[in-house]
KEKE-3310 file (N, C-alpha, C; in steps of 0.2 Angstrom, whole numbers, plus 5000, padded with zeros to 4 digits):
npx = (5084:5088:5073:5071:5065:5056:5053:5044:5036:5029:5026:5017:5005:5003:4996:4987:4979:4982:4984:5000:5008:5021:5026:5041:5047:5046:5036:5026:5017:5006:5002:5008:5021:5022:5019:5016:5009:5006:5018:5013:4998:4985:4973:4953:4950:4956:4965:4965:4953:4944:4928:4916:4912:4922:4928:4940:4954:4965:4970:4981:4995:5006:5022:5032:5035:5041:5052:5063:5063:5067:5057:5046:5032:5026:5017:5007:4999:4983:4977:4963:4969:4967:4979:4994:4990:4987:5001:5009:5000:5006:5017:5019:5012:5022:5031:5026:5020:5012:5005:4999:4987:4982:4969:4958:4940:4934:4942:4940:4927:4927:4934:4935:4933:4947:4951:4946:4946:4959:4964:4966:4979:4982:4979:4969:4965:4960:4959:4953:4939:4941:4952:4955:4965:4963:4967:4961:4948:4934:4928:4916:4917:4928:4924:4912:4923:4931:4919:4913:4921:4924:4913:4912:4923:4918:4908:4914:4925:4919:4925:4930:4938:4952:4963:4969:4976:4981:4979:4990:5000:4996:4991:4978:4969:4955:4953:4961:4951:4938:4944:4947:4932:4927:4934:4948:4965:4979:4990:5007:5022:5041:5048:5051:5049:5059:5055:5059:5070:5078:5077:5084:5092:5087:5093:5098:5086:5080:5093:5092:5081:5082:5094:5090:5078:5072:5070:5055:5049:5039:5036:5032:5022:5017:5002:4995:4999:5009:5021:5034:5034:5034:5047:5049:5040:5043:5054:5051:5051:5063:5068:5061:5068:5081:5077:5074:5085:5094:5088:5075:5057:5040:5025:5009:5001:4997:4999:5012:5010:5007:5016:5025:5014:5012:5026:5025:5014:5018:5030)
npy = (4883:4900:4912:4926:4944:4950:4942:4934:4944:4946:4933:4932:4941:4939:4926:4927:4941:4947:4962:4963:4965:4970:4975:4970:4968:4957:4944:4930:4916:4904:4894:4892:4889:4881:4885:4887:4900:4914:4929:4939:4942:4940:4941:4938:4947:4956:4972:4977:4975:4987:4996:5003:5015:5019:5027:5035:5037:5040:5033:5030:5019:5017:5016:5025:5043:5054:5064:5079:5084:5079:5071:5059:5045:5036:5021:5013:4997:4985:4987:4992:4988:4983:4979:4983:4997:5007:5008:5014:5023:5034:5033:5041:5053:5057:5061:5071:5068:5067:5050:5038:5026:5012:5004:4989:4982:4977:4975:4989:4990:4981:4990:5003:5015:5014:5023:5033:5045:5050:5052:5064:5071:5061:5052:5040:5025:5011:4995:4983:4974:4959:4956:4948:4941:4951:4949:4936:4937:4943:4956:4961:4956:4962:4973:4974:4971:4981:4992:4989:4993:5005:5012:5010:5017:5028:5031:5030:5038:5051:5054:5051:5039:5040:5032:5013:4999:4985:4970:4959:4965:4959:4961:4963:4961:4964:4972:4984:4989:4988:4998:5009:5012:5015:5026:5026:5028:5017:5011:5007:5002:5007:5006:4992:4986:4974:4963:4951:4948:4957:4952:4947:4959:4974:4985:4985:4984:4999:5005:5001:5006:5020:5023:5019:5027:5038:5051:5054:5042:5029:5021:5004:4998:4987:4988:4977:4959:4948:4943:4947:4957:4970:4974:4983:4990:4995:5003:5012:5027:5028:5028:5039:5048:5046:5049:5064:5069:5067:5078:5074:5078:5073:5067:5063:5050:5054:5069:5068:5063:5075:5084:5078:5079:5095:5098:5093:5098:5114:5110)
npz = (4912:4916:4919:4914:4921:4914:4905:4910:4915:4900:4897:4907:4903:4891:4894:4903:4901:4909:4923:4929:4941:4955:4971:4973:4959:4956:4947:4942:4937:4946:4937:4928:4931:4942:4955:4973:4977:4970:4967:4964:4954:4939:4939:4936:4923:4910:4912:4903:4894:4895:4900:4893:4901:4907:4920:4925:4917:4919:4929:4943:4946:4959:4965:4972:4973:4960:4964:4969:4980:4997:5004:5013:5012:5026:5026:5033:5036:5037:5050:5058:5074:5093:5098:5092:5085:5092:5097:5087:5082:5095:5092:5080:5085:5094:5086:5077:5067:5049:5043:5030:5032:5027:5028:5034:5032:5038:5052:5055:5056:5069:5079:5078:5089:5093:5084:5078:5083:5083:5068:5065:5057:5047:5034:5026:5017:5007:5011:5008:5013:5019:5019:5008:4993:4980:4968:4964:4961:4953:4944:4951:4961:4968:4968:4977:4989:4993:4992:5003:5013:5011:5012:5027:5030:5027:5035:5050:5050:5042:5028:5011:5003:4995:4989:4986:4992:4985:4996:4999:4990:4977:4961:4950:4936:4937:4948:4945:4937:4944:4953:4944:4943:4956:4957:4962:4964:4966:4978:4979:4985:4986:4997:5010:5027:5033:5042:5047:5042:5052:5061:5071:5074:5079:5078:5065:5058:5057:5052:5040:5034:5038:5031:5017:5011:4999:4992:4987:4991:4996:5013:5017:5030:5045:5057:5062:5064:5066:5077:5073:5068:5077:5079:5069:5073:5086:5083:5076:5080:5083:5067:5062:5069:5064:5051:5048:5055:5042:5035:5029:5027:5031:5025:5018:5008:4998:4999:4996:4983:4976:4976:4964:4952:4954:4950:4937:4933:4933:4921)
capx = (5087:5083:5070:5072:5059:5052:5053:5041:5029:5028:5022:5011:5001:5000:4994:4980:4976:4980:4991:5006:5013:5022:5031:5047:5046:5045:5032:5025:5011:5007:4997:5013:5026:5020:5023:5009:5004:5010:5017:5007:4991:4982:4964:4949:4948:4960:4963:4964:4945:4942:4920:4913:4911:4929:4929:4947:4958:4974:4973:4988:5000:5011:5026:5036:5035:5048:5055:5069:5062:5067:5049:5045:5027:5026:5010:5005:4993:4979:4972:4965:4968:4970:4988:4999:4989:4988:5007:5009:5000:5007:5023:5016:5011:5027:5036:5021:5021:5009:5007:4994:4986:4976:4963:4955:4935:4932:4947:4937:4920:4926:4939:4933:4935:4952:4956:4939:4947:4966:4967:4967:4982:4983:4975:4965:4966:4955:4963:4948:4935:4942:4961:4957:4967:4959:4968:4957:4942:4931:4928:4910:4921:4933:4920:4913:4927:4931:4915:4910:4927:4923:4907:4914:4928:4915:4903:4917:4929:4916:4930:4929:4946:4953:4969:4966:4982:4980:4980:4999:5003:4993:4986:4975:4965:4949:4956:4959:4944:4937:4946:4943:4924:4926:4939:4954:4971:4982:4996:5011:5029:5046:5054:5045:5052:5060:5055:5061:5081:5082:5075:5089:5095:5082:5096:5097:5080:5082:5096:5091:5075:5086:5101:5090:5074:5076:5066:5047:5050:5034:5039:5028:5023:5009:5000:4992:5003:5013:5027:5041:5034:5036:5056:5051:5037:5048:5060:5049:5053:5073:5067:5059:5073:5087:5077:5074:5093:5095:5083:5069:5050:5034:5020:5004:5002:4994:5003:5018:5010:5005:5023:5025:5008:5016:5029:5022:5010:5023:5032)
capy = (4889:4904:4918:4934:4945:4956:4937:4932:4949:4945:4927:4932:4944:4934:4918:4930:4946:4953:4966:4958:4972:4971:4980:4970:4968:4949:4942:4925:4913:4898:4887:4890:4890:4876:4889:4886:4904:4919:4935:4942:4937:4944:4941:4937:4952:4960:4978:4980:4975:4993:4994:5010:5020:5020:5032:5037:5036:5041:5029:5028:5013:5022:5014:5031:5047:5056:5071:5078:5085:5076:5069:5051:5043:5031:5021:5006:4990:4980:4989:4995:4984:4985:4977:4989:5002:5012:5012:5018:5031:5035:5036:5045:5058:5058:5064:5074:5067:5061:5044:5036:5018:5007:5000:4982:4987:4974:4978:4996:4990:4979:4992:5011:5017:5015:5027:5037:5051:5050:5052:5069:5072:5056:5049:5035:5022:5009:4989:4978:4972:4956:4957:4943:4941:4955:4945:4930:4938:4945:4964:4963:4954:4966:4979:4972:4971:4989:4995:4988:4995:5013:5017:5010:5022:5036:5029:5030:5046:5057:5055:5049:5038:5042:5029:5007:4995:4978:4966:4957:4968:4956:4968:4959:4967:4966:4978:4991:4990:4993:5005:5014:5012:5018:5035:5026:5026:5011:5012:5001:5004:5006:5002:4989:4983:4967:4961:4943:4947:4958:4949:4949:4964:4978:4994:4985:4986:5007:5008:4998:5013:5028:5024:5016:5030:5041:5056:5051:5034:5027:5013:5000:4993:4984:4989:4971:4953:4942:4947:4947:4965:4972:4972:4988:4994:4997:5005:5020:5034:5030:5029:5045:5053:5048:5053:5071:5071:5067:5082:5072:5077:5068:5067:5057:5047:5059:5075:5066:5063:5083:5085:5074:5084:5103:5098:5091:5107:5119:5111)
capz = (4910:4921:4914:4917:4925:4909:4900:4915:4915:4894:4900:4912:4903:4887:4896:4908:4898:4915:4925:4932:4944:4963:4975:4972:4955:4953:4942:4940:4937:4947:4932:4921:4934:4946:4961:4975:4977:4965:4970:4958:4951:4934:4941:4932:4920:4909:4913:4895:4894:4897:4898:4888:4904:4909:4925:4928:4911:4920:4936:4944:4949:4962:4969:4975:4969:4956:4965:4973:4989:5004:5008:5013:5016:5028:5026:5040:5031:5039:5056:5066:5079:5098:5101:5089:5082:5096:5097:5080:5085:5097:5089:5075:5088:5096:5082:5075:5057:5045:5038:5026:5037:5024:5034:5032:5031:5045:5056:5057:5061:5073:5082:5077:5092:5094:5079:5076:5088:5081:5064:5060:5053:5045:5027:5027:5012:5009:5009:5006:5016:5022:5016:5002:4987:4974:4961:4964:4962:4949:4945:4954:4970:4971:4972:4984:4996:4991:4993:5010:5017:5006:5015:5031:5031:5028:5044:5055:5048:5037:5025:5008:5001:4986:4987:4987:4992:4988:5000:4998:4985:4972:4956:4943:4931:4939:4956:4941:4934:4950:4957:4943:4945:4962:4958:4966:4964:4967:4980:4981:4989:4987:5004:5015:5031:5033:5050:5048:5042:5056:5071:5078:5073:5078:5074:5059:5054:5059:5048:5033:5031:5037:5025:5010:5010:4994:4991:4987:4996:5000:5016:5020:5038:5046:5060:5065:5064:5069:5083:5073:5066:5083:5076:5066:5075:5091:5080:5073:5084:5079:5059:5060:5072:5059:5046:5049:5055:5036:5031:5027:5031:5030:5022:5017:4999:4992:4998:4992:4976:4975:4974:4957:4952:4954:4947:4931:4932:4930:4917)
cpx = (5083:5078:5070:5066:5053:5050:5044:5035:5027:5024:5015:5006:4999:4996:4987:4975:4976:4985:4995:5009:5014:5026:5041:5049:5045:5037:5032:5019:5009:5006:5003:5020:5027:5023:5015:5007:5012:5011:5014:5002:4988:4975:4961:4949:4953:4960:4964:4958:4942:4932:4922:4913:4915:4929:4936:4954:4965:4973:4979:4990:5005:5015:5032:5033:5041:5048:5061:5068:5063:5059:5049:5039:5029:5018:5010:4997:4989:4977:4967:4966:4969:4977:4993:4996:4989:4995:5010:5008:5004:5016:5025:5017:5015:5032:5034:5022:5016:5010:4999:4992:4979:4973:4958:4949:4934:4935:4942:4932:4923:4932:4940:4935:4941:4955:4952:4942:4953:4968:4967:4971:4985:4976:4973:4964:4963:4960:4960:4945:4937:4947:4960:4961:4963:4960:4967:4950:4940:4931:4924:4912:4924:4929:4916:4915:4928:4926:4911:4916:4925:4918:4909:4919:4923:4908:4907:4919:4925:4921:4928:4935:4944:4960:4966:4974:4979:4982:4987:5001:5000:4990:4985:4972:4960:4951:4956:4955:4941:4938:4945:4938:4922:4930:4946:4959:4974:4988:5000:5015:5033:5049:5047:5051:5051:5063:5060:5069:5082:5079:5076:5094:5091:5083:5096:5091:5081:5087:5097:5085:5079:5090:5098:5084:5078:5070:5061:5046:5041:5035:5032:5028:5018:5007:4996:4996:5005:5018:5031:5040:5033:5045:5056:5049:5038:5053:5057:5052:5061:5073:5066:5064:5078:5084:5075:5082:5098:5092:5077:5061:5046:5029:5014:5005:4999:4998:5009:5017:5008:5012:5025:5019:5010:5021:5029:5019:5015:5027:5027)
cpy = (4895:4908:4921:4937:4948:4949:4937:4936:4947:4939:4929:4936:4942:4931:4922:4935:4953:4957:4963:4968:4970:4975:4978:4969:4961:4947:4936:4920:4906:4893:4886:4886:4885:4879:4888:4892:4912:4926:4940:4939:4943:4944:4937:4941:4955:4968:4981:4981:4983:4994:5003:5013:5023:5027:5037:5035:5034:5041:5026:5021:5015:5017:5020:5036:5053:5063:5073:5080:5079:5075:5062:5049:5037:5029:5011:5001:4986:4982:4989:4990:4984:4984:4984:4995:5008:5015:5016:5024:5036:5040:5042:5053:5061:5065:5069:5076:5064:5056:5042:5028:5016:5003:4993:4985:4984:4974:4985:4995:4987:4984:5001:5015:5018:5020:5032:5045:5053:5050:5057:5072:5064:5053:5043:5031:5017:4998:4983:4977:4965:4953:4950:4943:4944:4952:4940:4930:4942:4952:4963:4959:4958:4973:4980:4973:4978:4992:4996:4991:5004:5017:5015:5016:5030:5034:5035:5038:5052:5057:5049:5047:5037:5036:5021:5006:4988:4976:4961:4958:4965:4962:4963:4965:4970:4970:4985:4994:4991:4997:5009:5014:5013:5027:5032:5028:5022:5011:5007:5002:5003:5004:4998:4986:4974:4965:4955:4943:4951:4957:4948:4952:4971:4985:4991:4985:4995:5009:5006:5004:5019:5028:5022:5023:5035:5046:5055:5045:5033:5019:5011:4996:4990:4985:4984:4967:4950:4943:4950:4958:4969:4975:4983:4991:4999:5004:5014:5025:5036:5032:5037:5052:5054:5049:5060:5073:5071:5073:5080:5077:5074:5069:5062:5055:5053:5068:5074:5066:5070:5084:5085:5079:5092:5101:5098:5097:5113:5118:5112)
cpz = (4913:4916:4917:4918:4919:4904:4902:4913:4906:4893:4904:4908:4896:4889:4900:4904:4904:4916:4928:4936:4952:4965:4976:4966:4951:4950:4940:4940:4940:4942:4927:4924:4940:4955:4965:4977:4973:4970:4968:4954:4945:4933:4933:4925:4916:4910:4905:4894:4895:4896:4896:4893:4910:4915:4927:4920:4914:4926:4935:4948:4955:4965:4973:4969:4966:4959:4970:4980:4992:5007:5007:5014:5020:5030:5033:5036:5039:5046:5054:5069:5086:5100:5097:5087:5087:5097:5091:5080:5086:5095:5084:5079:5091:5090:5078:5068:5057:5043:5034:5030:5031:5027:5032:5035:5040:5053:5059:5060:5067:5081:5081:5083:5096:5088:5079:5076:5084:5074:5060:5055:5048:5037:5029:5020:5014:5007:5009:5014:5021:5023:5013:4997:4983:4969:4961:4962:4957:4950:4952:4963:4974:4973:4978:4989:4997:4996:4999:5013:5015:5012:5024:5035:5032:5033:5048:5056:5046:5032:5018:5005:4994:4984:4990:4988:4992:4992:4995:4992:4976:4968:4950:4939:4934:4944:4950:4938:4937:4954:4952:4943:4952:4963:4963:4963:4968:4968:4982:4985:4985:4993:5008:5024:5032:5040:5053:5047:5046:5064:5076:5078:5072:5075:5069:5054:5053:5055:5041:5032:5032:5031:5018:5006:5007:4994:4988:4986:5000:5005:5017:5026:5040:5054:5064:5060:5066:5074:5081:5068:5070:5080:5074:5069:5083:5088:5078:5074:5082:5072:5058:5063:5065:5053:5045:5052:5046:5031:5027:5033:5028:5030:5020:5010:4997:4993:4996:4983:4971:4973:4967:4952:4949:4949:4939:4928:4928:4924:4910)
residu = (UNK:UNK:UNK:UNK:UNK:UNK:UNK:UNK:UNK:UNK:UNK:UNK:UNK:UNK:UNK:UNK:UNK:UNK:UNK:UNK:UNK:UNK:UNK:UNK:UNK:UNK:UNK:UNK:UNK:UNK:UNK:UNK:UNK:UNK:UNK:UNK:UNK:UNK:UNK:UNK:UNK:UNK:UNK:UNK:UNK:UNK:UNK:UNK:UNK:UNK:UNK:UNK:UNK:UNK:UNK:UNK:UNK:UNK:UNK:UNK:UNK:UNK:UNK:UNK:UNK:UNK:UNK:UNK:UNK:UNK:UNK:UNK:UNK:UNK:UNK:UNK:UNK:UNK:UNK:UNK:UNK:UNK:UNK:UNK:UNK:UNK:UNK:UNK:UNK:UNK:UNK:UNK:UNK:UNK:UNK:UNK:UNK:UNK:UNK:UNK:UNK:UNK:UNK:UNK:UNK:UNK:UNK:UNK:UNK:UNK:UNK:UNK:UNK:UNK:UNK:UNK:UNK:UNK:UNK:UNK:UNK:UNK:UNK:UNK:UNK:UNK:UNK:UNK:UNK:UNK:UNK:UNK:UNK:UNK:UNK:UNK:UNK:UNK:UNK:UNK:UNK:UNK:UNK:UNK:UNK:UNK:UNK:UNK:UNK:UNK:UNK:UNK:UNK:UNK:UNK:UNK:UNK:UNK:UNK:UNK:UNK:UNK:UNK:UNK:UNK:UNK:UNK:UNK:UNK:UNK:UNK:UNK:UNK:UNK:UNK:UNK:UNK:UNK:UNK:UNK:UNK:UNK:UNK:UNK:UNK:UNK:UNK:UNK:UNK:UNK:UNK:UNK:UNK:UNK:UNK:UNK:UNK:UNK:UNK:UNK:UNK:UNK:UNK:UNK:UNK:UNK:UNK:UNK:UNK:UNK:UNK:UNK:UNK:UNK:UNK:UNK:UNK:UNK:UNK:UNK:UNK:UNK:UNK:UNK:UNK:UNK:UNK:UNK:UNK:UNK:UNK:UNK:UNK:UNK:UNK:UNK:UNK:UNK:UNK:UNK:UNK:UNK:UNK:UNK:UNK:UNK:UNK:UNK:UNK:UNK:UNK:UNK:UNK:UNK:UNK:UNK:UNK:UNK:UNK:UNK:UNK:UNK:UNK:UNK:UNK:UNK:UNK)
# end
């Protein structure tokens, strides 16, 4: 008998005590489910567990943000690296838009100087230390990885990050427990590109994000990997032309979540 998805999350967080949350909405547990790696994981820690010194009450989960402006972030995972990140750039610079680039801590140490210079206009978001599974790991793990990629960002930048992504969208309890004990906030997606259904179809990739991107759409892309993400990262410069032909402009995570923000304010 199938189980539906909200069955599944009422499972999941029984059986862990954890978070169960992804970017496509699927939810499931390998130990119950005999899956050999989950799309979600509820970690070690329930983020129920709240400790007495709770830093951040009203940490967010972000997958888009509620509003009607035409704004989109487009955010880039797992840099710096020398093969694509400089294209990205470049592209970026081309079309002279912001994006928000979650950065692996090690990625940074080992390739600073190819971003150090170039990321003025661009936010800076922190994606753990050595892209491990957060949902594998204990609070004092995950802060760890966090926290070596945290002070790295502020070596490199002088910049202090206020937004975490896990690594492959995994969110357990301990990642929130830790992000709140560092001042994060915790970014997901709504749009991701889907390198591999269009890899033999690159305008298809370009018109699956212009035509599907909705007003505080945050897409997801990756900056270092495998070839077949070449598909989209070719494509950019077309994604960002038809969407500014659609009246979209662009924004970082957090200037997009300013929006939601105001908005709230004023009511």
């Amino acid at each position: 008998m199938g189980i539906d998805r909200r069955t599944v999350m009422r499972r999941a967080l029984l059986a862990t005590g954890g978070v169960a949350a992804g970017a496509a909405g699927a939810v499931a547990l390998p130990r119950l489910f005999g899956w050999d790696r989950p799309p979600l994981s509820g970690g070690y820690a329930a983020a129920a567990d709240a400790p007495a010194d709770l830093q951040n009450p009203g940490l967010s989960v972000r997958y888009y943000v509620e509003t009607t402006e035409p704004v989109v972030a487009f955010t880039f995972d797992d840099g710096p690296a020398p093969d694509w990140t400089p294209m990205v750039l470049d592209a970026l610079d081309a079309a002279a838009i912001p994006a928000t680039f979650f950065m692996v801590g090690r990625n940074l140490e080992a390739n600073a100087g190819l971003v150090r210079d170039r990321m003025a206009r661009h936010e800076i978001g922190n994606h753990s230390w050595s892209h491990d599974d957060l949902a594998t790991l204990d609070k004092a793990g995950v802060q760890s990885e966090l926290s070596r990629t945290h002070e790295m960002i502020q070596k490199v930048f002088g910049r202090t990050p206020t937004l975490m992504r896990p690594p492959y969208g995994h969110l357990g309890g301990s990642t929130v427990l830790a992000a709140d004990c560092m001042g994060y906030d915790i970014v997901l997606w709504s749009h991701l590109m889907r390198e591999l259904h269009f890899e033999e179809d690159p305008d298809g990739q370009v018109r699956d994000i212009v035509d599907n991107v909705r007003p505080g759409s945050i897409v997801l892309a990756h900056d270092v990997g495998k070839p077949h993400r070449l598909v989209s990262l070719r494509g950019l410069g077309a994604m960002f032309a038809g969407l500014k032909a659609r009246g979209f402009r662009f924004a970082t995570v957090s200037e997009l979540a300013a929006l939601e923000t105001s908005k709230t304010s004023a009511a």
